[in-house]
Phi, psi and omega in degrees: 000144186284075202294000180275334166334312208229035181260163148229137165290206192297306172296343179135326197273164171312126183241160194341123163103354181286144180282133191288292158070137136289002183226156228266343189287136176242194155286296169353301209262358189241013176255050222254136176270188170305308178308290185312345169302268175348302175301314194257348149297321195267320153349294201280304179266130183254357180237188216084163185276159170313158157309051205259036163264157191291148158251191191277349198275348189255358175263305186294008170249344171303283174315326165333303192283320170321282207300305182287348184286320182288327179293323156325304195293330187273327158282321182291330163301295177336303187271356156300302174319298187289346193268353166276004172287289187341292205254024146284277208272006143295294245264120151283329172257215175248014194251120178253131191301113182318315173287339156281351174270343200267304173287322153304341204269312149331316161293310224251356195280301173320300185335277184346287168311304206279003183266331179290318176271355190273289173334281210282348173308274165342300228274324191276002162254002175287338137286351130309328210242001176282269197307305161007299193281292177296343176208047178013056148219140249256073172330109202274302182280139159237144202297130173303166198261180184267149178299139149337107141348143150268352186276309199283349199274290207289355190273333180274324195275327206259347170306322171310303187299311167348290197300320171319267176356302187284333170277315160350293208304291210287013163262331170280312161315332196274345209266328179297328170297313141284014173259321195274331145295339164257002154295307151332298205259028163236359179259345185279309170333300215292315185272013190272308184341275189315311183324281180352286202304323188300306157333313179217097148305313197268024145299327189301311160274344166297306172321305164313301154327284251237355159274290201292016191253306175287354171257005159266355184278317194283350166280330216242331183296290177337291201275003156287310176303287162351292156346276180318321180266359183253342157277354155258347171323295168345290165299319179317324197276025190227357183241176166283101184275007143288157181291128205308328192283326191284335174297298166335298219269305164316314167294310188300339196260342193245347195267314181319300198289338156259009123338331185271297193279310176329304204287324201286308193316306172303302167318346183315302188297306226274322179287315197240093189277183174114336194233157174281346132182180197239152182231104142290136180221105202237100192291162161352143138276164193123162182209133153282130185315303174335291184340288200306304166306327162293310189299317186298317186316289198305308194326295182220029162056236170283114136286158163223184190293319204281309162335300191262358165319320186292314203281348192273346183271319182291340137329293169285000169258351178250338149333316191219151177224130235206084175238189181217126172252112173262145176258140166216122178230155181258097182259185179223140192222164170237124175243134185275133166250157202219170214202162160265141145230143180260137211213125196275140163250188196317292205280006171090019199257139152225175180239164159303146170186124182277137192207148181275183162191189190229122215233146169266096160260162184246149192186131148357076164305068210280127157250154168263059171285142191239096176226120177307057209253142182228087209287339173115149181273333149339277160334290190312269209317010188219011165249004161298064180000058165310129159308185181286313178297307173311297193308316183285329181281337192301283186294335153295327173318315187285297190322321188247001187041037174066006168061040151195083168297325181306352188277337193230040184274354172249033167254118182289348191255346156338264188287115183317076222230107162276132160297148151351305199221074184296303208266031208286159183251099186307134169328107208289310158345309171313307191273035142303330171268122183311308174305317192275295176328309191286359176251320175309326178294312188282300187312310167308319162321341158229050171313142158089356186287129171317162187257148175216129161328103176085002172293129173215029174193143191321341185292280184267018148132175166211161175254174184284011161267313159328289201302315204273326181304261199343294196296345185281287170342303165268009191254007169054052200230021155101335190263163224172067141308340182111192167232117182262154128285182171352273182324309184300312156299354179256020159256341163271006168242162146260129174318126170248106203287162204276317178309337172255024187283123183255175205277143191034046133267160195270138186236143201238141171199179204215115149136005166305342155198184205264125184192158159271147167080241176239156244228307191217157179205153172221213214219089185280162197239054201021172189076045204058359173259158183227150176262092197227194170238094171261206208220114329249191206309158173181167151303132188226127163263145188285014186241005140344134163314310186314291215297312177279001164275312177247025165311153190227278214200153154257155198210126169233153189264166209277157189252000000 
């Protein structure tokens, strides 16, 4: 079927392909429902009895007048009503104005009339169209509806005000009643009172005591209360206030996402293929938890895991800064090249002889820097603008490790722990060696210094790879590493077996937060101990239950 045939736009008319035409037939009409069956019958046969059924257009006018008739009735109760309020809060007594009985009696007598005829309107016509039908013709007249009494309409209405009226009456007498009873009995109180006091003057002071005794016990009740709620205010600002699995369960969820720049991190050469080499300069992954559990507490308070994905991102994009840098340098390499030459033999005879040689070209180095920087989450809380107030609560929070300290107690870098042996002393013998003197000398300078995430120079703090880079870097043994993580640095060494290990080889261990390969290193000084960047830098011994559950390997770096 041609459906543009039998379409019409919005206005109405006929569109490509419609018949111009005088005459009514459409589609419409070859589509036909009842009404319209109805309609093309009556075209065709003019005799029979009428159609007397509604059309629709005649049910929507119908409702119409419904609507409006109840919105009439609905006013007209509203001003029957107010004008019968009017004249309740007119009337002071029980004598009710007649001319306000007059009026209320009118309004509601109109109401009354236009709610009976609106009714018996509905009822006779819809009893028209009864007859109609049955005796096939048009009901002209509809029956008046019957009048109201006005004696019994106004006898009811003025019974109402009455009823108001009279109740009113008896709340202001009873309220006139009770001032004037207290009055009374606080002036007969006042003269038995003076009487008394003439009577007994030292009651007069017994009376005085025992007021000040109750307004100093209800002062002390107060400043008691008071206490209490200002201890507990206390404890709320000093603690963590999420649920111990959410906090948890929320760190676990930011430590998967630097999981995530390990892996990009790792992936680097197989994504940027092309170059001749790559230089990594990579600080730690990692975060302290505490940090993290502070910042959120202010942040969003009871947090849950689901809550805080947005804010874990924006954390983690100012956190860690991830850029790739190319380098291109102009070296020289030697290439064999290969040439015909003519070459005399025994008899002086000569030939041909294909031969290499060797040529010095300049040629494109490409490099690839890869640098890691982790500013630490600290930094963020404290480069968001946090108000003064955010900042200071932020920082008791650190201060109480949120009063559950127990959530992180097996992160050596969480928690602030001075060891045993803050004051360890090295052996003098050890320090003969020059190279090893000379890292002890650097190293020591920042014994006690907090551990900070990505730290890697005495200004902002250092984490322990960062502490051993640096103390390699500056101790004036010739070498110039970089700034490694762990890992990296144990790529600048050779393996050392622990029976040949000596005081300033690097002792490496794994699995101290989640990362691959190895995690943390120090600066071993012999006799089981290391000099490292725990929380904070110290002497440390290695034969801890911890340290030897994760030990990886000795190292020495290679010259």
């Amino acid at each position: 079927m041609n459906d543009g045939k039998y379409t019409r736009d919005p206005r109405g008319t006929l569109t490509e392909g419609a018949r111009s035409d005088d005459k009514e037939t459409v589609h419409a009409d070859k589509l036909m429902n009842e009404a319209n069956f109805k309609k093309v019958m009556r075209k065709k046969f003019r005799t029979g009895k009428a159609d007397t059924s509604e059309t629709k257009f005649e049910i929507k006018k119908r409702e119409q007048l419904k609507k409006q008739g109840r919105k009439k009735i609905y006013k007209d109760a509203a001003l029957a009503s107010k004008a019968y309020r009017e004249s309740v809060n007119n009337t002071q007594d029980t004598q009710v104005s007649e001319e306000t009985v007059d009026t209320a009696r009118q309004a509601g007598k109109d109401m009354t009339e236009r709610l009976n005829l609106y009714g018996k309107k509905l009822h006779a016509k819809y009893e028209s169209k009864s007859d109609t039908i049955a005796k096939g013709k048009k009901k002209d007249e509809i029956t008046d509806p019957e009048a109201v009494k006005e004696s019994v309409q106004k006898k009811h209405i003025k019974k109402e005000l009455v009823k108001r009226t009279r109740n009113e009456q008896l709340k202001e007498n009873a309220v006139a009643r009770a001032k004037t009873g207290i009055k009374d009995a606080v002036s007969k109180m006042s003269e038995t009172l003076i009487t008394y006091l003439k009577e007994n003057p030292f009651a007069l002071i017994m009376g005085f005591l025992i007021i000040t005794v109750v307004l100093i016990i209800s002062g002390a009740l107060s400043s008691c209360s008071v206490m209490a709620s200002g201890g507990g205010n206390a404890v709320l600002v000093t603690s963590f206030t999420a649920e111990d699995e959410d906090i948890l369960e929320t760190n676990a969820d930011y430590t998967d996402m630097e999981a995530e720049i390990q892996e990009m991190i790792a992936d680097i050469e197989h994504d940027h293929p092309g170059y001749d080499e790559y230089k990594y300069n990579l600080n730690e992954i990692g975060h302290n938890p505490f940090e993290l559990a502070s910042l959120l507490t202010v942040l969003h308070e009871d947090y849950t895991p689901n809550e805080v994905q947005g804010r874990l991102n924006q954390i983690l994009e100012k956190q860690y800064e991830l850029t790739l840098t190319e380098t291109i340098e102009k070296r020289t390499r030697t290439e064999e090249r290969w040439h015909w030459v003519t070459r005399i033999d025994a008899n002086g005879d000569e030939y041909p002889s294909y031969e290499s040689y060797e040529v010095e070209v300049e040629y494109d180095y490409k490099i690839l820097n890869v640098t890691l920087m982790n500013n630490s989450v600290d930094y963020v809380a404290r480069s968001i603008g946090l108000s003064s107030d955010q900042l200071e609560r932020y920082e008791i929070l650190l201060e109480t490790y949120g009063n559950k300290r127990y959530l992180f107690a097996d992160d050596p870098y969480a928690i602030a722990r001075i060891g045993e042996f803050a004051n360890y002393d090295i052996p003098p013998e050890y320090l003969t060696d020059e190279q090893f003197a000379n890292m002890i000398r650097e190293a020591e300078k920042y014994l006690g210094k907090k551990y900070v995430w990505g730290g890697s120079d005495p200004d902002t703090g250092f984490d322990c790879s960062g502490f051993v880079s640096y103390v390699i870097n500056h101790s004036g043994n010739g070498y110039n590493v970089g700034r490694k993580t762990a890992n990296g640095l144990m790529n600048e060494c050779s393996y050392v077996p622990v029976s040949s290990a000596k005081p300033g080889d690097l002792i490496f261990f794994q699995g101290t937060y989640a990362t691959g390969g190895a995690s943390h290193v120090g600066i071993y000084v012999g006799d089981g101990m290391m000099l490292h960047c725990g929380n904070p830098i110290q002497y440390t011994s290695i034969e801890t239950n911890y340290w030897q559950n994760h030990f990886l390997a000795f190292g020495r770096l290679n010259q």
